[in-house]
C-alpha positions as CSV (number, residue, x, y, z in Angstrom):
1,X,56.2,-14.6,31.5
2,X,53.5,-15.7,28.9
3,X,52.7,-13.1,26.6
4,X,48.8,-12.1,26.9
5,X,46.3,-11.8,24.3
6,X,44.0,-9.3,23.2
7,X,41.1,-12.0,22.8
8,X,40.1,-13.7,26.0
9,X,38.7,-17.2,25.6
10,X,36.1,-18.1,27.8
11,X,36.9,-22.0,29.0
12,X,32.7,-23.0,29.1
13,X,31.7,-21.8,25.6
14,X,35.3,-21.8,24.0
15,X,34.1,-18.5,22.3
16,X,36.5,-15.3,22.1
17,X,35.8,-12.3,23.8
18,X,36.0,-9.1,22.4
19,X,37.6,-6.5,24.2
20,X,34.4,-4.6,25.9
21,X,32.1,-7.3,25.6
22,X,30.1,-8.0,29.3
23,X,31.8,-10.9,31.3
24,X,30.2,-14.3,30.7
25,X,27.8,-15.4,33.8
26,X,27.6,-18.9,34.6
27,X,23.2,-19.6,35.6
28,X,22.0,-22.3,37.1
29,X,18.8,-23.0,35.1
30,X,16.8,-24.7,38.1
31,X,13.6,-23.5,38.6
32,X,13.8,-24.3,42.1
33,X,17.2,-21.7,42.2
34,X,15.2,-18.5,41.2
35,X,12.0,-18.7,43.1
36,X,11.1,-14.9,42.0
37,X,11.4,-14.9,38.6
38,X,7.7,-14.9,38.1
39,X,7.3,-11.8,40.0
40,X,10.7,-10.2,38.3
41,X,9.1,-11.2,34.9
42,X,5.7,-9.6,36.0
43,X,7.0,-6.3,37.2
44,X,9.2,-6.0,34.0
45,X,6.0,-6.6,32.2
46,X,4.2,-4.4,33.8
47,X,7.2,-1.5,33.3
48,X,7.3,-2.4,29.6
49,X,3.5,-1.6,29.5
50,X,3.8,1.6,31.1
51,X,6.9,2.6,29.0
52,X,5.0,2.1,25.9
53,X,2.4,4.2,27.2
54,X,4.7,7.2,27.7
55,X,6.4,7.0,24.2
56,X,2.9,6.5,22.7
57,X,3.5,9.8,20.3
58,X,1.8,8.0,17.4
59,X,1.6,11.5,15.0
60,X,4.3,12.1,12.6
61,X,3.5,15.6,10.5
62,X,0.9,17.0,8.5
63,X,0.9,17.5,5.0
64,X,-0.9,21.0,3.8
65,X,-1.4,22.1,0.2
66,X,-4.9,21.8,-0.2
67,X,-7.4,24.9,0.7
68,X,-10.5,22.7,1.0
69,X,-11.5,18.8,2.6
70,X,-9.7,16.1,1.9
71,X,-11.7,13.2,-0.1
72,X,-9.4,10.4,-0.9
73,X,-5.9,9.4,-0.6
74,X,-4.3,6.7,-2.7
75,X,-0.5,5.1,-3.4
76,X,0.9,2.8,-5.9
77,X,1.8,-0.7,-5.2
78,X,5.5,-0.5,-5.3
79,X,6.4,3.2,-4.1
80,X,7.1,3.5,-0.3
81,X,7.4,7.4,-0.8
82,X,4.5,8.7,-3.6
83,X,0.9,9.3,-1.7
84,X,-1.8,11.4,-3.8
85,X,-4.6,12.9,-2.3
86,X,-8.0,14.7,-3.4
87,X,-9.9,17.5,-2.4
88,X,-13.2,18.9,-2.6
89,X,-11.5,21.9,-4.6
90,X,-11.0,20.3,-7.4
91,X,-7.1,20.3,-6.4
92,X,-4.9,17.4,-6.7
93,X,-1.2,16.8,-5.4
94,X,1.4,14.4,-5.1
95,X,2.9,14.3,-1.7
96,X,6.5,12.3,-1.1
97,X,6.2,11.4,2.3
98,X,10.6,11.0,2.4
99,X,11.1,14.3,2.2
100,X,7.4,15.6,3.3
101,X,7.1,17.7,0.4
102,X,4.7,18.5,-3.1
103,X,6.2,16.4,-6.3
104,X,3.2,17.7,-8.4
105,X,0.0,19.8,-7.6
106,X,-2.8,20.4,-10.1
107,X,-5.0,23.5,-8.5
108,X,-7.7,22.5,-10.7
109,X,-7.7,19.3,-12.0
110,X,-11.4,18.9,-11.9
111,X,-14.1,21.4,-11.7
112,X,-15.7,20.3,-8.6
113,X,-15.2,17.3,-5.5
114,X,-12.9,14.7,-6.8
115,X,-14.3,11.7,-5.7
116,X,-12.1,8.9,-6.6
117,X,-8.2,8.5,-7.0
118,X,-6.2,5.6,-7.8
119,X,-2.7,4.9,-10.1
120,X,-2.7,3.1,-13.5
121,X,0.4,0.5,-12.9
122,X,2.0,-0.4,-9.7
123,X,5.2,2.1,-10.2
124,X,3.0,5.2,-9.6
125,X,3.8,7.0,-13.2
126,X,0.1,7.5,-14.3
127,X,-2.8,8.4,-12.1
128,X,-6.4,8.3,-13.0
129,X,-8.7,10.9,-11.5
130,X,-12.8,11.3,-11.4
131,X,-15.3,13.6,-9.6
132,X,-18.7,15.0,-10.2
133,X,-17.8,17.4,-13.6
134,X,-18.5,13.4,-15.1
135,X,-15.0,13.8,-16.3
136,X,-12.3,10.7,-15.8
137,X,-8.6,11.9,-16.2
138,X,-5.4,10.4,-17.2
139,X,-2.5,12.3,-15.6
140,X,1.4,11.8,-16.2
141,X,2.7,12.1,-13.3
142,X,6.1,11.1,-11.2
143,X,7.4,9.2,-8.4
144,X,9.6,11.2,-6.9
145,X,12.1,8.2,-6.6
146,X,15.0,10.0,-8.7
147,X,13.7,7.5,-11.9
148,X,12.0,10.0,-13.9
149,X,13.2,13.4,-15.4
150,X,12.5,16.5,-14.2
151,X,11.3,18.4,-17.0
152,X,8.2,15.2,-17.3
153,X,7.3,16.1,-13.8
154,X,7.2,19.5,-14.3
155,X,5.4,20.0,-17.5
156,X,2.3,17.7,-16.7
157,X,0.1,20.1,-16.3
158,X,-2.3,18.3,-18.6
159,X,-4.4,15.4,-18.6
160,X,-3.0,12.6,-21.3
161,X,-6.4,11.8,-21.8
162,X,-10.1,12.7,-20.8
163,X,-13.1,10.6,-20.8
164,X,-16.1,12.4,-20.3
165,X,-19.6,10.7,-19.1
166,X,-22.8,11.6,-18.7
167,X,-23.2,11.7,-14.7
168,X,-21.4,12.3,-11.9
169,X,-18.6,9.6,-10.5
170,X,-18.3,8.3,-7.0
171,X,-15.0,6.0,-7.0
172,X,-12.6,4.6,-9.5
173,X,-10.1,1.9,-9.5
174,X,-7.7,0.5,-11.8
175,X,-7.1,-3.5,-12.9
176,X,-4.2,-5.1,-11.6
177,X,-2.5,-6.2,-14.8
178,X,-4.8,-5.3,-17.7
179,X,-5.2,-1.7,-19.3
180,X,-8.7,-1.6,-17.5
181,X,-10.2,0.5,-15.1
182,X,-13.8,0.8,-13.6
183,X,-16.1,3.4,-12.3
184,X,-19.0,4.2,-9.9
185,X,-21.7,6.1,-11.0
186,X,-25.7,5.7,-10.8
187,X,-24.1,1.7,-12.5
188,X,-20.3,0.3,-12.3
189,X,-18.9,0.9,-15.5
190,X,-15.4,-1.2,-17.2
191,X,-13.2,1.5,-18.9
192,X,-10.7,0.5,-21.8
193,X,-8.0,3.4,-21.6
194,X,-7.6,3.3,-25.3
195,X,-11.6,3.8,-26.0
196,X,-13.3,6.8,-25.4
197,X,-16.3,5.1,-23.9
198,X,-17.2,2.3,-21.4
199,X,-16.8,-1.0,-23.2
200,X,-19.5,-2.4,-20.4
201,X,-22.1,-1.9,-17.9
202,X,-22.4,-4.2,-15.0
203,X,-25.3,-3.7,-13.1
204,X,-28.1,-5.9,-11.1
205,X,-31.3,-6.6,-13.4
206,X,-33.7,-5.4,-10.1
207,X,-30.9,-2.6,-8.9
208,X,-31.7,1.3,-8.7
209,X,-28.8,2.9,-6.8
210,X,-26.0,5.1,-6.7
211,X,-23.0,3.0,-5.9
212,X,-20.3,5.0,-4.1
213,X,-17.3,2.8,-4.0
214,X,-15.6,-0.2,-6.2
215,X,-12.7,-1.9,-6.0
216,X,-10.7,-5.2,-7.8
217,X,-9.9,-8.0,-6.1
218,X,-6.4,-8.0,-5.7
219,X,-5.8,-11.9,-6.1
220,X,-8.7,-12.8,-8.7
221,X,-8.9,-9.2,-10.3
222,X,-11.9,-10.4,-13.1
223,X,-13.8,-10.5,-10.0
224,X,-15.3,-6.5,-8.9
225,X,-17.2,-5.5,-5.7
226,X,-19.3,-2.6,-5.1
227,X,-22.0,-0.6,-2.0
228,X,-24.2,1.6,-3.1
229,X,-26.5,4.2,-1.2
230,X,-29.6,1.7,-1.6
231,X,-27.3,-0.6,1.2
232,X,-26.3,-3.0,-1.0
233,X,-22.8,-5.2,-1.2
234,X,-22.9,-6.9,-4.8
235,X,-20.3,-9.0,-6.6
236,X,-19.4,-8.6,-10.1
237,X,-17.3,-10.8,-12.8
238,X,-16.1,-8.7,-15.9
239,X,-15.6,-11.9,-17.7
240,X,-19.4,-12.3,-17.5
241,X,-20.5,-9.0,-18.0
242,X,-23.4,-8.8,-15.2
243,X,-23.2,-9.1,-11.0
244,X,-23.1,-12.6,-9.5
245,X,-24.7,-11.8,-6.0
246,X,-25.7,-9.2,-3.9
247,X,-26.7,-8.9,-0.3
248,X,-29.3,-6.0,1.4
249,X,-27.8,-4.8,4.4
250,X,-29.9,-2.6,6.9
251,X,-27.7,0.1,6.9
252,X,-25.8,1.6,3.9
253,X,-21.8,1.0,3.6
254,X,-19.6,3.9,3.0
255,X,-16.6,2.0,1.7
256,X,-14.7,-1.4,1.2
257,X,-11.6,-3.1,1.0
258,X,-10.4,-6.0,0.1
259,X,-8.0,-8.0,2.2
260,X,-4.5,-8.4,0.5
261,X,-3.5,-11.8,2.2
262,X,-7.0,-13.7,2.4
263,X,-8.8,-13.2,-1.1
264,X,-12.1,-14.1,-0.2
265,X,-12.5,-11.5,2.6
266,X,-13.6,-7.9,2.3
267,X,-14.0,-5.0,5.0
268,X,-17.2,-2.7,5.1
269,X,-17.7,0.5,6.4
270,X,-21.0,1.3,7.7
271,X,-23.1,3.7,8.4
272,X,-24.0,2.1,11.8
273,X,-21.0,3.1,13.6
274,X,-19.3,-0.8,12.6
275,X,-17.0,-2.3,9.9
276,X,-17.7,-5.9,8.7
277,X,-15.5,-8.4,7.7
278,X,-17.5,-10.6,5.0
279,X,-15.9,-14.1,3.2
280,X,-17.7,-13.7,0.0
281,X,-18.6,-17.3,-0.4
282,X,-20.6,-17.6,2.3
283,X,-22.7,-14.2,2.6
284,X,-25.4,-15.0,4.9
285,X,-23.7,-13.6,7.8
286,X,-20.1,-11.5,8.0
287,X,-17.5,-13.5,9.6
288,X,-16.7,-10.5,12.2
289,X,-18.4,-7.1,13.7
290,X,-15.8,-4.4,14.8
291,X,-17.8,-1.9,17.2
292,X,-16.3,1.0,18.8
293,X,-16.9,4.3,16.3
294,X,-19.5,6.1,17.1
295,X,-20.3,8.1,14.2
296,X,-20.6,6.7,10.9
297,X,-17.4,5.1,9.8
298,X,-16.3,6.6,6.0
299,X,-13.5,4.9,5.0
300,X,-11.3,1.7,5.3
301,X,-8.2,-0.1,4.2
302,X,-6.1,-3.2,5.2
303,X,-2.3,-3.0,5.9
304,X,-0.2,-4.6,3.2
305,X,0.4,-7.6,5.9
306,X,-3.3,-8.6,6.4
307,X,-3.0,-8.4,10.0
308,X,-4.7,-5.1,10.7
309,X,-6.5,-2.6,8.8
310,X,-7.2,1.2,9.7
311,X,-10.4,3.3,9.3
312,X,-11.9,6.7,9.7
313,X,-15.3,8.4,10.4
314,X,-17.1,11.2,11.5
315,X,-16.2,10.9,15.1
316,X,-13.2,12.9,14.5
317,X,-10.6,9.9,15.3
318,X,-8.9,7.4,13.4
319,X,-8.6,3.9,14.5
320,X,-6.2,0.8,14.1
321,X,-8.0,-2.9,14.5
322,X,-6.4,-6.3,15.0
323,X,-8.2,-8.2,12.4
324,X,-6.9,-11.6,14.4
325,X,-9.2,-11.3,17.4
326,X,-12.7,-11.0,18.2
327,X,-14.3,-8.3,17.1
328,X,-16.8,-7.5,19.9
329,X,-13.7,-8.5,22.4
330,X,-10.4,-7.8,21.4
331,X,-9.1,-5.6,18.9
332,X,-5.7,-4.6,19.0
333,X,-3.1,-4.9,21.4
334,X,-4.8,-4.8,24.9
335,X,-8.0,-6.1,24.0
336,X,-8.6,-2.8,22.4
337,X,-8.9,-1.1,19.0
338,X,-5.9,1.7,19.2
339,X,-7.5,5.2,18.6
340,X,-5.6,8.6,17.3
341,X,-7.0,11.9,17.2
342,X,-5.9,15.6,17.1
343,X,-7.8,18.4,18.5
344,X,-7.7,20.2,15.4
345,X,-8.9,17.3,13.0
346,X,-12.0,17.1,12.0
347,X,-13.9,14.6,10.4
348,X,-12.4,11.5,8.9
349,X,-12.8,10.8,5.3
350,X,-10.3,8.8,4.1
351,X,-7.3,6.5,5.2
352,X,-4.7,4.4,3.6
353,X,-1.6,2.5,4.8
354,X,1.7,3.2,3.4
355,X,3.0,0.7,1.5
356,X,5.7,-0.6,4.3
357,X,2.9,-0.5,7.1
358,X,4.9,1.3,8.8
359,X,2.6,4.6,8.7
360,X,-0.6,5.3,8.1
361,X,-2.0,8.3,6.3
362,X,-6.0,10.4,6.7
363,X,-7.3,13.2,5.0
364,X,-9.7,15.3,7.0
365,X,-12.3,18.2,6.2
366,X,-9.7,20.5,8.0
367,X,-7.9,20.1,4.6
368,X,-4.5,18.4,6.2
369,X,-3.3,15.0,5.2
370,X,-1.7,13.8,8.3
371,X,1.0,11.1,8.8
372,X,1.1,8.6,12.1
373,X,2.5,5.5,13.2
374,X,1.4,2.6,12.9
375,X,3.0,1.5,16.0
376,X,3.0,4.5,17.9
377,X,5.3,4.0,20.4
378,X,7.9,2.7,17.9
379,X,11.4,4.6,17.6
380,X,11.9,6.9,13.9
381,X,15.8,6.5,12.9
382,X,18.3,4.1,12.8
383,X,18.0,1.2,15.7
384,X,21.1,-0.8,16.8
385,X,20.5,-4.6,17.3
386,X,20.5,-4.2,21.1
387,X,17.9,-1.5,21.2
388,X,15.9,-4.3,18.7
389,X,16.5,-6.9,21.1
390,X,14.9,-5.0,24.4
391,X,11.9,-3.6,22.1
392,X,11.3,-7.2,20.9
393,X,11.7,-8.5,24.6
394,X,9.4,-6.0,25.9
395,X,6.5,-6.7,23.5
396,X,6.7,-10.3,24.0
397,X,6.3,-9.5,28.0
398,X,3.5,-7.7,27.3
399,X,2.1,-9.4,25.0
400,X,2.7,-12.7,27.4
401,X,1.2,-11.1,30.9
402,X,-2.1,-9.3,29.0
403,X,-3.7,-11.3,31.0
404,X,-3.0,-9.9,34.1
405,X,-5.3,-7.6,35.7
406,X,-3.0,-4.8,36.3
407,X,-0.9,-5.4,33.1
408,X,-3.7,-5.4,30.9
409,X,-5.5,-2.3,32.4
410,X,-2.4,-0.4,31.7
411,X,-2.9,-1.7,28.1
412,X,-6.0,-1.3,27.6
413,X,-6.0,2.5,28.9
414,X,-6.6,5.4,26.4
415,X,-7.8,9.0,26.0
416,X,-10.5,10.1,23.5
417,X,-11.8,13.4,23.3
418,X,-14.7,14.4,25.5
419,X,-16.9,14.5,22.4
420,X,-16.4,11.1,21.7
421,X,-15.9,10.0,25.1
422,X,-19.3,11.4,26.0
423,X,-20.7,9.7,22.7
424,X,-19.5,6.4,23.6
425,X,-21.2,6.2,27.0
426,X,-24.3,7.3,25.7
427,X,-24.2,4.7,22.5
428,X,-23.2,2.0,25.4
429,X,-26.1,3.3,27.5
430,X,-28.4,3.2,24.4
431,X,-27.3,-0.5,23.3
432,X,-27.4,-1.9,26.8
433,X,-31.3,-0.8,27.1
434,X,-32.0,-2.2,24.0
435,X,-31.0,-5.4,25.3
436,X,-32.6,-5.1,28.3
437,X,-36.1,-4.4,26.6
438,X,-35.6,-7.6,24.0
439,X,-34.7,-10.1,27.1
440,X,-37.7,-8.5,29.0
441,X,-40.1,-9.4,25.6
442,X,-38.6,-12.8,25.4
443,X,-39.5,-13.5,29.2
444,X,-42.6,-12.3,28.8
445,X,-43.6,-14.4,25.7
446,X,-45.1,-17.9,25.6
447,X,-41.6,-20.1,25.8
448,X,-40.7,-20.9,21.3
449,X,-42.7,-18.3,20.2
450,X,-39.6,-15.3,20.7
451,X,-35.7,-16.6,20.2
452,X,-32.9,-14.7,20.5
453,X,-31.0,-13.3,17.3
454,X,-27.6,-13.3,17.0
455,X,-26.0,-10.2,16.3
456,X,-24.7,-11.3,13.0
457,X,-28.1,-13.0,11.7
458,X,-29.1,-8.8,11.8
459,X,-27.1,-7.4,9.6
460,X,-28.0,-9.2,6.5
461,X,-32.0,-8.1,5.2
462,X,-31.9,-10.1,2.0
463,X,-29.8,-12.2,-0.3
464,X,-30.1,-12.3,-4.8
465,X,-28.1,-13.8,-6.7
């Protein structure tokens, strides 16, 4: 008798078998062999929609501490785990979102809102902080990563350095390489850290505004843009010294980002209820109009991947867009932009990705920094490569049979508050008469005399360079 072995070969693919592994199935590849799989594929898509729907439980935890509104959030470059955040309070803490707990909090670290929050170098040791006492701060601070001792994250209680100004300051961020940081007051302003006082003003010869935010590009970081309250959207080179170009929108801009994958491209939030996606070489028009807030939107970031970004607003929700689509059609898987909200949240004032893009963080006037998913049907913990597999085979159904009527309803469904529910029929009520008035004008108007506008021609009021 021939003695038999633990591995089994199988004779077709000459492969050994484990012990345990499924028995190999021989398939016949002919289309005309499986005349259902269409309808097999479809009904699996149509399951993997619904399943996504049911472990949709996008909200992670909350992150307390502060006793007043949250204003801004920020994180260093190259820290998964370090988040800061703001308040109106005056307060500031460090939050590490591994273990969900406070690495340092400074009750009063300004006398007053702080406005603006952003870290020095990319490791997350220093953080710069400004609000409306016109004071600028340098804090020592720590990572939580294990790197840094315990006694330097304990003892800084005080500011390394202080740079005090004579008004109030909106936003702050911090060069990308240099020892540089700038400022937005009633002018953007180019901080040395080693001098006690701005080493230049950029502002626009004809401008009188207050700008509220300012950020560095992140590929080209001599180049600095800017919105102020006078609904402006200006371009600045620190090289020169002065702004480059600036456009007059007809409603004011709340905050910007700039797009860490395309360099030319910045996001808008407006006051209109839409963001705007703008290529700064060509600023006639913005290259894309997101609608679907409907309150004014006051803040907005893109994930580290460039694919999406995240904002928030005074409609109470936070939403996730698909920067790839359309923006008046398709945002986000489904066609839609992907909407999260909490019955105790309250407004939205700022939001940030974490550095992963895994999660995605917003401070709220409830005074709770809360944590979601950026996916948020996607599993927490450790996944084996077979659960991987199905997950990635049930997106790709989806994602292949969106067109189908019944498929892409179940995708496209979602529940907003009654608030904002009721807001958004009215708004959609509201725009659709609006465009019933301007087609009856254009009928009734000697034929040349009245064209139709397009909706980005609109948005732009003037152009200076």
């Amino acid at each position: 008798m021939k003695k038999i072995s633990a591995l089994q070969h199988d004779p077709a693919l000459h492969v050994p078998l484990r012990p345990g592994d499924p028995t190999p199935i021989q398939r016949n590849l002919n289309p005309s062999m499986h005349p259902f799989a269409k309808a097999r594929e479809r009904t699996r898509a149509l399951n993997a929609a619904k399943l996504d729907k049911i472990f949709s439980k996008p909200f992670v935890d909350s992150l307390e501490g502060h006793i007043d509104a949250v204003e801004v959030l920020a994180k260093p470059l190259e820290s998964l785990t370090t988040v800061a955040s703001g308040s109106w309070d005056g307060g500031l803490i460090l939050h590490n979102l591994h273990t969900r707990s406070e690495i340092l909090k400074l009750p009063q670290a300004h006398k007053g809102k702080i406005s603006g929050l952003c870290f020095a170098d990319s490791k997350g040791s220093r953080l710069l902080s400004c609000g409306v006492d016109k004071h600028v701060r340098l804090w020592k601070v720590g990572t939580g990563d294990g790197e840094e001792e315990l006694d330097s994250i304990t003892t800084s209680q005080e500011p390394l350095r202080v740079f005090p100004w004579k008004t109030s300051f909106n936003s702050i961020d911090h060069h990308r390489s240099d020892p540089l940081f700038a400022t937005a007051s009633s002018t953007v302003q180019i901080w040395d850290e080693t001098k006690s006082a701005p080493i230049s003003n950029l502002t626009f010869p004809t401008s009188n505004e207050t700008v509220s935010s300012v950020r560095f590009n992140l590929a080209e970081p001599s180049v600095l843009a800017s919105v102020g309250s006078d609904r402006t959207f200006t371009l600045y080179d620190i090289r020169t010294g002065k702004a480059e170009r600036r456009v007059v929108m007809q409603f004011r801009s709340n905050a910007l980002s700039w797009s860490p994958t395309l360099p030319t491209m910045a996001l808008l939030a407006s006051e209109d209820h839409n963001l705007y996606t703008f290529d700064v070489r060509h600023l006639a028009a913005p290259v894309q109009i997101y609608k679907g807030h409907v309150a004014a939107v006051m803040s907005c970031e893109w994930a580290p991947t460039g694919v999406e970004f995240v904002s928030g607003g005074w409609d109470r929700t936070v939403r996730i867009w698909s920067s790839r689509e359309a923006g008046g059609k398709e945002k986000g898987p489904g066609g839609r932009e992907v909407v999260y909200h909490t019955k105790r949240m309250q407004r939205v004032t700022s939001t940030i990705y974490s550095s992963d893009a895994r999660y995605i963080l917003s401070g709220s006037d409830d005074g709770n920094v809360r944590i979601w998913k950026a996916k948020a049907s996607d599993k927490l913990g450790v996944i084996t490569a077979r659960e991987r597999a199905a997950m990635e085979y049930r997106q790709s159904l989806t994602k292949r049979w969106s067109v189908d009527k019944e498929v892409g309803r179940v995708m496209r469904t979602r529940h907003l508050p009654k608030a904002v529910y009721k807001a958004s029929q009215l708004k959609t009520t509201m725009l659709d008469a609006r465009r019933v008035k301007e087609e009856r004008r254009r009928k009734h108007t000697r034929a040349g005399d009245s064209k139709p506008v397009a909706e980005k021609k609109k948005v732009i009021f003037a152009e200076q360079s």
